[in-house]
N, C-alpha and C positions, 0 to 999 in steps of 0.2 A: 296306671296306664297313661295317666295325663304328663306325669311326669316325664316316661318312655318317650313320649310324641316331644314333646318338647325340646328336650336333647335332640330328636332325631332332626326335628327342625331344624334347629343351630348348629347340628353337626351339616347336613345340605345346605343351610346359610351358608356357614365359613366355607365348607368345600367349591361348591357351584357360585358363588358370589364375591366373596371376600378376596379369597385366594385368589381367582383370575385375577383381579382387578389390583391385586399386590404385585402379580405375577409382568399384568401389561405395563404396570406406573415401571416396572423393576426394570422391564426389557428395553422400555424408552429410556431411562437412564441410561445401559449401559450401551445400547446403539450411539444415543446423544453422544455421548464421550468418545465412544468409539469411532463416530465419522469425525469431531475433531482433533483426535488424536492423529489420526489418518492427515487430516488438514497440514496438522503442527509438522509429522515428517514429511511431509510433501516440502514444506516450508523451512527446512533444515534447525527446526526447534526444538534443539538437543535436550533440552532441559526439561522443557513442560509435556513432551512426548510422552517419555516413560512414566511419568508421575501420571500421568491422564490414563493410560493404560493400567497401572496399578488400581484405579478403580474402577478402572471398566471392567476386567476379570475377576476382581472381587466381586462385585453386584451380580456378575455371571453366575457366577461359584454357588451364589447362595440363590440366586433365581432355579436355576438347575438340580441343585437339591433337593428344591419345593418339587420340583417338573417329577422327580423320578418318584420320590414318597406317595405322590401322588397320580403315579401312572396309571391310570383306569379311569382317570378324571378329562376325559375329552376336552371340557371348556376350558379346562388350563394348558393344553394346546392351543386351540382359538386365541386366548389371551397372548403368549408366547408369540404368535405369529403376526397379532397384531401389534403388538407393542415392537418389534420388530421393524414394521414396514413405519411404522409412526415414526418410531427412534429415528427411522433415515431421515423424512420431513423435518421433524424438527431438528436434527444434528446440521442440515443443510441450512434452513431458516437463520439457525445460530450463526453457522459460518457466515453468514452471508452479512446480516450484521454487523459481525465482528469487523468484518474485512481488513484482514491480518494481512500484507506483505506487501510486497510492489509490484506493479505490472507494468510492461513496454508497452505503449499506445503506438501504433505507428496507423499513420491518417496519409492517404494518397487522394491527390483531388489534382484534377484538369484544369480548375479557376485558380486564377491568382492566389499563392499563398500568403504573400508579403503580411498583409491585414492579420490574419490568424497569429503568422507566427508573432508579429508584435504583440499582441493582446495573450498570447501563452509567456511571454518572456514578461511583460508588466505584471501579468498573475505567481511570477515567482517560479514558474518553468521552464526547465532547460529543453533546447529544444534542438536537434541535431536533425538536417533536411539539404536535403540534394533534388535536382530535376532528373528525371528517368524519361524512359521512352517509356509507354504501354502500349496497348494491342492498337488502340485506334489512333493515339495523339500522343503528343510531352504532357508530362504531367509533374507535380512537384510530390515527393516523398518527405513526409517527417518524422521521425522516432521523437518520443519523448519518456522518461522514467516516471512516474507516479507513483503516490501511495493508491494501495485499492482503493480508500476508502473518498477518493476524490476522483472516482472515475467521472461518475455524472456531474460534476464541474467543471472538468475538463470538454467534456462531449457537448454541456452546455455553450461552451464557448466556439468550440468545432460548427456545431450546428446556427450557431449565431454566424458564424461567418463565412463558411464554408458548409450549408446545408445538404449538400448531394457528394459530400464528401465518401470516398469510404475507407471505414478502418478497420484494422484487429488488434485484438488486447492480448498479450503472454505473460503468462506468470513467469515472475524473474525470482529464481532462486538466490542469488547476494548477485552484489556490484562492488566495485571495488571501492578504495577508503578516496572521498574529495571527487566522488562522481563529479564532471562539471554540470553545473548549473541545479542540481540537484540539493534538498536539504538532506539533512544530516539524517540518517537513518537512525529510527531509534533502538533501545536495548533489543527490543523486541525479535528486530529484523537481524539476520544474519551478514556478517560484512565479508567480503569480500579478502582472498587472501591474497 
């Protein structure tokens, strides 16, 4: 009898315990990959897209497996669902990090541009600005290219000299080859045809 118990123990261990929590670590994986595979073709990255996806649908394949063998098993839905909603979190966290590609900064401010744009073109940024009209006054308009990952350097510098500036940021999918003022894109980033 003791024996009976025991197994039955560790067989509701593995099922209700073990399993979900193979089940949540599994589904975070393949969301994780899965939202930055999503990223990479957003980002016209031919290469690391499909390999990224080759293991997102594997880990699927065999999470799903587990799901169906053990369909009567509620908490390994729970698990499934959470791991799910997590994968997005952290797939997002990740991208965020990584901050893969470039983006067009374009900063419209009422004050005096001149200050800024010197202190973006001393930091090694190209900087492309004209004067506009806006709703109330002239105002100065500037684009500039950036990598992501130096957005909050750039804004540091905006806000240094131009505090009540306002901008928006666009993901740029390539530029073409000897952007002016721009460095040199690396392997990573797609160029321009």
């Amino acid at each position: 009898m003791e024996i009976l118990s025991i197994h039955l123990f560790e067989g509701n261990l593995f099922s209700y315990v073990v399993l979900p929590l193979l089940i949540f670590f599994a589904r975070i994986s393949d969301v994780t990959v899965g939202t930055l595979r999503i990223v990479m073709v957003s980002k016209g990255q031919k290469l690391i897209a499909p390999f990224l996806g080759f293991f997102e649908v594997i880990i699927w394949l065999v999470t799903m497996s587990k799901i169906i063998q053990n369909i009567d098993n509620w908490v390994a839905y729970v698990a499934y669902g959470a791991g799910f909603a997590t994968g997005n979190l952290v797939g997002l966290m990740i991208e965020e990090k990584l901050a893969v590609g470039i983006v067009q900064l374009q900063i419209i401010t009422s004050k005096s541009a001149e200050n800024l744009i010197a202190k973006l073109k001393a930091s090694g940024y190209g900087v492309t600005y004209h004067d506009a009209q806006g709703a109330n006054e002239k105002v100065a308009v500037l684009y500039t290219i950036i990598k992501r990952n130096e957005i909050t350097k750039v804004l540091e510098i905006m806000r240094t000299y131009n505090p009540n500036a306002f901008y928006s940021i666009e993901d740029v999918k390539s530029i073409s080859k000897g952007a002016p003022g721009f460095i040199k894109p690396s392997l990573r980033w797609r160029k321009g045809k």
